[in-house]
GUPA-50109 format. One record per atom (N, C-alpha, C): z, y, x; residue number from 1; atom name. Coordinates in Angstrom, 2 decimals, always signed. Atoms other than C-alpha are relative to their C-alpha. Example, Ala and Ser with C-alpha at 12.3 -4.5 7.8 and 13.67 -1.06 7.14 Angstrom:
- pz py px i at
- +0.00 -1.19 +0.89 1 N
- +7.80 -4.50 +12.30 1 CA
- +0.00 +1.20 +0.90 1 C
- -0.06 -1.19 -0.82 2 N
- +7.14 -1.06 +13.67 2 CA
- +0.73 +1.09 -0.77 2 C
END
This chain:
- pz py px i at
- -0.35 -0.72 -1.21 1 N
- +20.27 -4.68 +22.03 1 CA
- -1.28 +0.44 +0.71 1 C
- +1.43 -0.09 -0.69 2 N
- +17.87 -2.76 +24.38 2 CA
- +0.33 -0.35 +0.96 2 C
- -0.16 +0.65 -1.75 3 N
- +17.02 -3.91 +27.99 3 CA
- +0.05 +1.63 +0.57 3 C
- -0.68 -0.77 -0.37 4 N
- +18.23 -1.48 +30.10 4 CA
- -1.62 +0.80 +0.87 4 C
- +1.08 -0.55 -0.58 5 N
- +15.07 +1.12 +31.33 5 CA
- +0.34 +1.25 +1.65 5 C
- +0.32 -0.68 -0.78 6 N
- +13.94 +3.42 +34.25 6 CA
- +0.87 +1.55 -0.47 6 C
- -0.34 -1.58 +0.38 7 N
- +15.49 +6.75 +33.39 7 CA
- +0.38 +0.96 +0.75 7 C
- -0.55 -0.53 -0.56 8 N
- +17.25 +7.81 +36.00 8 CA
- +1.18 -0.19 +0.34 8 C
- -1.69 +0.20 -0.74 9 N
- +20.83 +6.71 +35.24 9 CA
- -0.12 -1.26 +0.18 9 C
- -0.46 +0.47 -0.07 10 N
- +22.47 +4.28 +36.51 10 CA
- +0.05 -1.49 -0.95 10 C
- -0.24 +0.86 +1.29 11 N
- +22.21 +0.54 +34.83 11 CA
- +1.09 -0.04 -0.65 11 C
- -1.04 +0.06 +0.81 12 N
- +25.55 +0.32 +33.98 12 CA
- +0.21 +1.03 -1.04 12 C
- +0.19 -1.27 +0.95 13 N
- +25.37 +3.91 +32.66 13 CA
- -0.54 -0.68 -1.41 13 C
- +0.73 +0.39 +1.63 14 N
- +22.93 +2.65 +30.14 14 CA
- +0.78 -0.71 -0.65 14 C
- -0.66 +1.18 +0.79 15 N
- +24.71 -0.22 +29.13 15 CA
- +1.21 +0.68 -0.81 15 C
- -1.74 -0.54 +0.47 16 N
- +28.43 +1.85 +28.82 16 CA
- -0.55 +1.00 -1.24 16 C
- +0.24 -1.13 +1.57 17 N
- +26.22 +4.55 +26.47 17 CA
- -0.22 -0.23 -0.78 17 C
- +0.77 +0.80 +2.07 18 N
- +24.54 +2.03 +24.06 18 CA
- +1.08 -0.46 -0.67 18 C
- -1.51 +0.63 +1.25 19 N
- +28.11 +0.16 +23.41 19 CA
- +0.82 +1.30 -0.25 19 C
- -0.56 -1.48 +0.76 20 N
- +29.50 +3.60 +23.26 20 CA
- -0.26 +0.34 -1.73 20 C
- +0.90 -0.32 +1.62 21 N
- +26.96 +4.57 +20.22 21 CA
- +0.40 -1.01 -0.38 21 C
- +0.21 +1.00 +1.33 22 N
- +27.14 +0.91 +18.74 22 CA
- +1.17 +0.22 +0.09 22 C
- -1.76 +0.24 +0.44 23 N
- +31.46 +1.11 +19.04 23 CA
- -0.38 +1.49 -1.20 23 C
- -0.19 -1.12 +0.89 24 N
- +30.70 +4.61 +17.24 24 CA
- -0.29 -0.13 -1.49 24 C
- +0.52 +0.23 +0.92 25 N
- +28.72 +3.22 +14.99 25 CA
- +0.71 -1.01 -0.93 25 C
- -0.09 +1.33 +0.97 26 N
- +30.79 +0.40 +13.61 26 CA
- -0.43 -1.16 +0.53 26 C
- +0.92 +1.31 +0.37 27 N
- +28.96 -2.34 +14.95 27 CA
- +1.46 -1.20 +0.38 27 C
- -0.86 +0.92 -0.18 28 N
- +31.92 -4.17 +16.23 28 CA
- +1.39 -0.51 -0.72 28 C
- -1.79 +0.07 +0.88 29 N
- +34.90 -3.23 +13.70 29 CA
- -0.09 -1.19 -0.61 29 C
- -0.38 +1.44 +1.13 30 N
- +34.51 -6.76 +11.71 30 CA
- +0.85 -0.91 +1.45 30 C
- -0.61 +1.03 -0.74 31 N
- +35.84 -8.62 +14.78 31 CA
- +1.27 +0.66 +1.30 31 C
- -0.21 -0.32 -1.02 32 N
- +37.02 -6.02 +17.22 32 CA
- +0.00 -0.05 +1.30 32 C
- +0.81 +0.26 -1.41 33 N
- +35.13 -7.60 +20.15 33 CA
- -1.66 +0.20 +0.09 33 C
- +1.35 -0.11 -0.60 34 N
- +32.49 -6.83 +22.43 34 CA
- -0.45 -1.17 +0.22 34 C
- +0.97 +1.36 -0.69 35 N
- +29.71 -9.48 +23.24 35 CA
- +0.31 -0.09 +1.37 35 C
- -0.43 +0.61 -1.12 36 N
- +30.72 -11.64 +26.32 36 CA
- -0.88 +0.40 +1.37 36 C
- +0.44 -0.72 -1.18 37 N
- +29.67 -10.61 +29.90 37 CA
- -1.32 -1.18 -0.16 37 C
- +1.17 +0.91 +0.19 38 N
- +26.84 -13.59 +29.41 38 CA
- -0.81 +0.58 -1.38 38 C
- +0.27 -0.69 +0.76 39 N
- +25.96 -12.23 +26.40 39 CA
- -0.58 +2.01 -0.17 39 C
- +0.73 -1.73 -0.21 40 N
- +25.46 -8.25 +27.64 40 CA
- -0.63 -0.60 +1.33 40 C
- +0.87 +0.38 -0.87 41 N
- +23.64 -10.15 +30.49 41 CA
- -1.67 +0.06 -0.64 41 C
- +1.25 +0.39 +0.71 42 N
- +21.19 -11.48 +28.20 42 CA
- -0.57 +1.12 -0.86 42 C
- +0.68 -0.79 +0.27 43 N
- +20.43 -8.89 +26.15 43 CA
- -0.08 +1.16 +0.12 43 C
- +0.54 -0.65 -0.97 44 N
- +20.62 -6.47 +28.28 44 CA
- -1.05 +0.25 +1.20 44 C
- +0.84 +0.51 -1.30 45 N
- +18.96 -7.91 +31.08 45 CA
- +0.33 +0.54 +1.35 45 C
- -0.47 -0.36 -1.06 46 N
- +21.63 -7.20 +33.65 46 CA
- +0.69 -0.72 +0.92 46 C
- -1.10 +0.40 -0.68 47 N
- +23.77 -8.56 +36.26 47 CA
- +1.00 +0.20 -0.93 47 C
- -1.04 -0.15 +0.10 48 N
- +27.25 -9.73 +35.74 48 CA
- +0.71 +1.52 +0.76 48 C
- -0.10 -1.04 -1.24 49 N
- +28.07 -6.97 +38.27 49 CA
- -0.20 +1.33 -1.11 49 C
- +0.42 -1.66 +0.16 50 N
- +26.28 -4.08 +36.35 50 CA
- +0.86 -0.36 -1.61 50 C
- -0.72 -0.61 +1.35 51 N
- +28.05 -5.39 +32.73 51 CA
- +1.74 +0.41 +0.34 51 C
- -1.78 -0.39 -0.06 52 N
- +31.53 -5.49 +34.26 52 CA
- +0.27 +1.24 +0.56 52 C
- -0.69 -1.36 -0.23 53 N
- +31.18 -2.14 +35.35 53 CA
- -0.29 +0.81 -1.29 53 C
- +0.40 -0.81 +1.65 54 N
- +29.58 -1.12 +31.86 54 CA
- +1.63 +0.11 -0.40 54 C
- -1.32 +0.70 +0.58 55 N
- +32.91 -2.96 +30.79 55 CA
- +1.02 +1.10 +0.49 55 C
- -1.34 -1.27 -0.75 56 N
- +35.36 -0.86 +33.25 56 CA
- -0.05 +1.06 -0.07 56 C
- +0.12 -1.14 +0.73 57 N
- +33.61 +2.16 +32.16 57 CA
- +0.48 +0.29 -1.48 57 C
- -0.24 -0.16 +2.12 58 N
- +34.39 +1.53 +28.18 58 CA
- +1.70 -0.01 +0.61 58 C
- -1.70 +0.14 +0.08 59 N
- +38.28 +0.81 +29.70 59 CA
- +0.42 +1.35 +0.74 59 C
- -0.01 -1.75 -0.73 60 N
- +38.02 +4.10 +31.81 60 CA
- +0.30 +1.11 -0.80 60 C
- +0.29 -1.07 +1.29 61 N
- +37.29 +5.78 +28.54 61 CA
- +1.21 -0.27 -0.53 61 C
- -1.15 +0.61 +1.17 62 N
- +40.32 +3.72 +26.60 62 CA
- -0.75 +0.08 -1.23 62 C
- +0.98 +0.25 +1.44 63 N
- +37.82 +2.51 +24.19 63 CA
- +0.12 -1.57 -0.18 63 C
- -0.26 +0.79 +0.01 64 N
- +38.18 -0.97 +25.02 64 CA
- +1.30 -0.94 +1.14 64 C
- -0.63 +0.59 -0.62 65 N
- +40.66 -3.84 +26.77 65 CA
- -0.08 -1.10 +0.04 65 C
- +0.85 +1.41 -0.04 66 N
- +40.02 -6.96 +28.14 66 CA
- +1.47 -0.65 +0.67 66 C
- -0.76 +0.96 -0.34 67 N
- +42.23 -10.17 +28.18 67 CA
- -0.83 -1.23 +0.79 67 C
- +0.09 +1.12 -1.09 68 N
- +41.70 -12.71 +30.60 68 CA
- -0.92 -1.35 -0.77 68 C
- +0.21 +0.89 +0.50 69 N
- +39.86 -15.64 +29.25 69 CA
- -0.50 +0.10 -1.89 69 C
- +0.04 +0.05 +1.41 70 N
- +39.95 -14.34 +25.61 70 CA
- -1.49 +1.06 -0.23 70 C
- +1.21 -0.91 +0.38 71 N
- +36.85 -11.32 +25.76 71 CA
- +0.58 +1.48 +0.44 71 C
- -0.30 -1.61 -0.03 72 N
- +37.07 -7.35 +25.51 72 CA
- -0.05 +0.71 -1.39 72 C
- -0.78 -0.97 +1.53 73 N
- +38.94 -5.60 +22.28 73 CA
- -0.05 +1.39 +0.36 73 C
- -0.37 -1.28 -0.04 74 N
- +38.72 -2.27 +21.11 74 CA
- +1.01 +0.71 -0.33 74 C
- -1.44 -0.56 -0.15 75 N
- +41.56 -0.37 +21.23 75 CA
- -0.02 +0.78 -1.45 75 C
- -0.04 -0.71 +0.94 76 N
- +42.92 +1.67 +18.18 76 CA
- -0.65 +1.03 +0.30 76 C
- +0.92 -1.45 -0.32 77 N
- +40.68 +4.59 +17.51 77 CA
- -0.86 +0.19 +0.72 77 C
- +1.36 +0.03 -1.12 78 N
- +37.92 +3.36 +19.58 78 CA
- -1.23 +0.71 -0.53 78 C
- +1.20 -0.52 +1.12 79 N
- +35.01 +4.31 +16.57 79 CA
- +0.15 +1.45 +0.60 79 C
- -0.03 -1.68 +0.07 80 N
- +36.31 +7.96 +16.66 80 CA
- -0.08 +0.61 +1.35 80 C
- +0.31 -0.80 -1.88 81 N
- +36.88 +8.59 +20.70 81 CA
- -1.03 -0.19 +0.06 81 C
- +1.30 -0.04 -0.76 82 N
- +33.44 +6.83 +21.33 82 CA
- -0.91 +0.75 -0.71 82 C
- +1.10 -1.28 +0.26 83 N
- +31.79 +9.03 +19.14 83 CA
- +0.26 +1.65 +0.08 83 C
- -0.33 -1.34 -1.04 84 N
- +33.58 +11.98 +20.83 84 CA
- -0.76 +0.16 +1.23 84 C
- +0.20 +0.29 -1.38 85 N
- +32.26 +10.53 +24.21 85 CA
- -2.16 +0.14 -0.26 85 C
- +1.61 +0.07 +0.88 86 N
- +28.55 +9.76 +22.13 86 CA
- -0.69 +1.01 +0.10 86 C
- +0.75 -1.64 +0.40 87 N
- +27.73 +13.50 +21.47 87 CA
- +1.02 +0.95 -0.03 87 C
- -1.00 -1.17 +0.17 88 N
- +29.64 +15.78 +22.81 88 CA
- -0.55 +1.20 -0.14 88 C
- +0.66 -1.05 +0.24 89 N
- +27.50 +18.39 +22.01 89 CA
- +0.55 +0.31 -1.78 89 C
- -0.89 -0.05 +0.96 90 N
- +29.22 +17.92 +18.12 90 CA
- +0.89 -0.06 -0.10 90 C
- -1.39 -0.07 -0.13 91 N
- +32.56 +17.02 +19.47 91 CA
- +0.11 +1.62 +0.35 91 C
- -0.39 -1.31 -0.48 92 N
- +31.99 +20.91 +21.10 92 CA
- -0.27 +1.32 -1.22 92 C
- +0.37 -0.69 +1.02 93 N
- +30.66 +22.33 +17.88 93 CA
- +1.02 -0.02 -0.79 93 C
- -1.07 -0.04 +0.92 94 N
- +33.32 +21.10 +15.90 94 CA
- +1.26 +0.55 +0.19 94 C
- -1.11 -0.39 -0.13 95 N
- +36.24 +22.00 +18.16 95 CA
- -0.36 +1.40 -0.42 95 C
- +0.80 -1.37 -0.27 96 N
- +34.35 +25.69 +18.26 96 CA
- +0.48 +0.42 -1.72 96 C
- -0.30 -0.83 +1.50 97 N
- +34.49 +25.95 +14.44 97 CA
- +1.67 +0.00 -0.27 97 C
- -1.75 +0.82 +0.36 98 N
- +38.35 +24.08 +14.54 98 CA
- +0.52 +1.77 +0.33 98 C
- -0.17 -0.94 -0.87 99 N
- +39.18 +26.90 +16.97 99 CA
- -0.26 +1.47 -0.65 99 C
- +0.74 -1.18 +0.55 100 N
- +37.32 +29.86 +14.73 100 CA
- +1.17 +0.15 -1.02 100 C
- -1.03 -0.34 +0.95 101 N
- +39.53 +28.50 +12.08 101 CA
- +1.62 +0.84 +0.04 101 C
- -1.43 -0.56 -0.49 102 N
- +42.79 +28.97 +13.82 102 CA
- +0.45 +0.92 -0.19 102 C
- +0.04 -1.38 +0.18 103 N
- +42.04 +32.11 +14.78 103 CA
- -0.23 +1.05 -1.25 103 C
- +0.25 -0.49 +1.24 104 N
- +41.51 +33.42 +11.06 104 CA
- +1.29 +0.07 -0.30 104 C
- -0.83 +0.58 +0.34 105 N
- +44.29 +31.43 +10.26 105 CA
- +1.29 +1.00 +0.38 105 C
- -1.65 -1.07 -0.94 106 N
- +47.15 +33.45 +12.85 106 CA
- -0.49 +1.21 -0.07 106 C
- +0.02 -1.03 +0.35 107 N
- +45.23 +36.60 +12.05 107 CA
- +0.44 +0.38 -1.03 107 C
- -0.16 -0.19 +1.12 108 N
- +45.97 +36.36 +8.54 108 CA
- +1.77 -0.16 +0.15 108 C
- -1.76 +0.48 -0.39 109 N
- +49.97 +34.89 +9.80 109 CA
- +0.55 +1.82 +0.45 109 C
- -0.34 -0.91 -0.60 110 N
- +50.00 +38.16 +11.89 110 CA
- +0.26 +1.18 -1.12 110 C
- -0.03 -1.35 +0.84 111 N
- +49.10 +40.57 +8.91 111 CA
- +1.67 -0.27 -0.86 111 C
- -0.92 +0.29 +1.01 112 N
- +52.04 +39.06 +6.91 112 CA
- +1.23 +0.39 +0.63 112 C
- -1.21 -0.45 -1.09 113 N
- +54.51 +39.14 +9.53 113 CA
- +0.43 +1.56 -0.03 113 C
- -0.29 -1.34 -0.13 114 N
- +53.97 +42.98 +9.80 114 CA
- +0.17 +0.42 -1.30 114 C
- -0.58 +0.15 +1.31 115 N
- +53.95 +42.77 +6.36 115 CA
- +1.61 +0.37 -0.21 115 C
- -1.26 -0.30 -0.39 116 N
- +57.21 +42.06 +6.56 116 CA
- +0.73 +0.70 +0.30 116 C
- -0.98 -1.27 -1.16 117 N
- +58.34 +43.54 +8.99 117 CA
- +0.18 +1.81 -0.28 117 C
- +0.67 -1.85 +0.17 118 N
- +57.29 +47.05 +7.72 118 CA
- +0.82 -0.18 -1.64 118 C
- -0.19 -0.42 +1.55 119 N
- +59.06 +46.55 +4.36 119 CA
- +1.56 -0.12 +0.19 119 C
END
């Protein structure tokens, strides 16, 4: 884990973007839990305070959910949203091409139709 630096944002910020990337990454699918609020203390090097809002940010997202006593689980499809949330600069590239396709797609629907229609 990194300790949380000067940058500008927000500590919690930092904290909610690195477990973002590591949920994107896989690092947690063998167990489906996050490391314990003592645990993103420590190697983070934050307040309880700044991980439980890291924490309420990942549940903000619906990336993770936290039981009482037991930790914080990631929800189905956490990998794939948080690496929507990760880089959305590729989530916007990809809809962009999705979107290009479409449009090919119902141009080519349209010719047929008149197709049709004309015969």
């Amino acid at each position: 884990m990194q300790m949380v630096e000067w940058t500008g944002k927000f500590a919690y910020q930092q904290v909610a973007d690195d477990l973002r990337r590591r949920i994107a990454d896989g690092e947690f699918a063998d167990t489906g839990q996050l490391p314990s609020y003592g645990d993103l203390q420590t190697g983070y090097g934050i307040t309880v305070t700044v991980a439980r809002t890291a924490i309420n940010q990942l549940k903000t997202d619906g990336l993770v959910v936290s039981h009482q006593g037991k930790g914080v689980f990631l929800t189905a499809g956490a990998d794939s949203a948080a690496a929507q949330l990760a880089d959305p600069v590729r989530t916007m590239t990809e809809l962009r091409e999705e979107v290009e396709k479409l449009r090919s797609e119902v141009g080519e629907l349209r010719q047929r139709v008149a197709t049709l229609e004309g015969e």
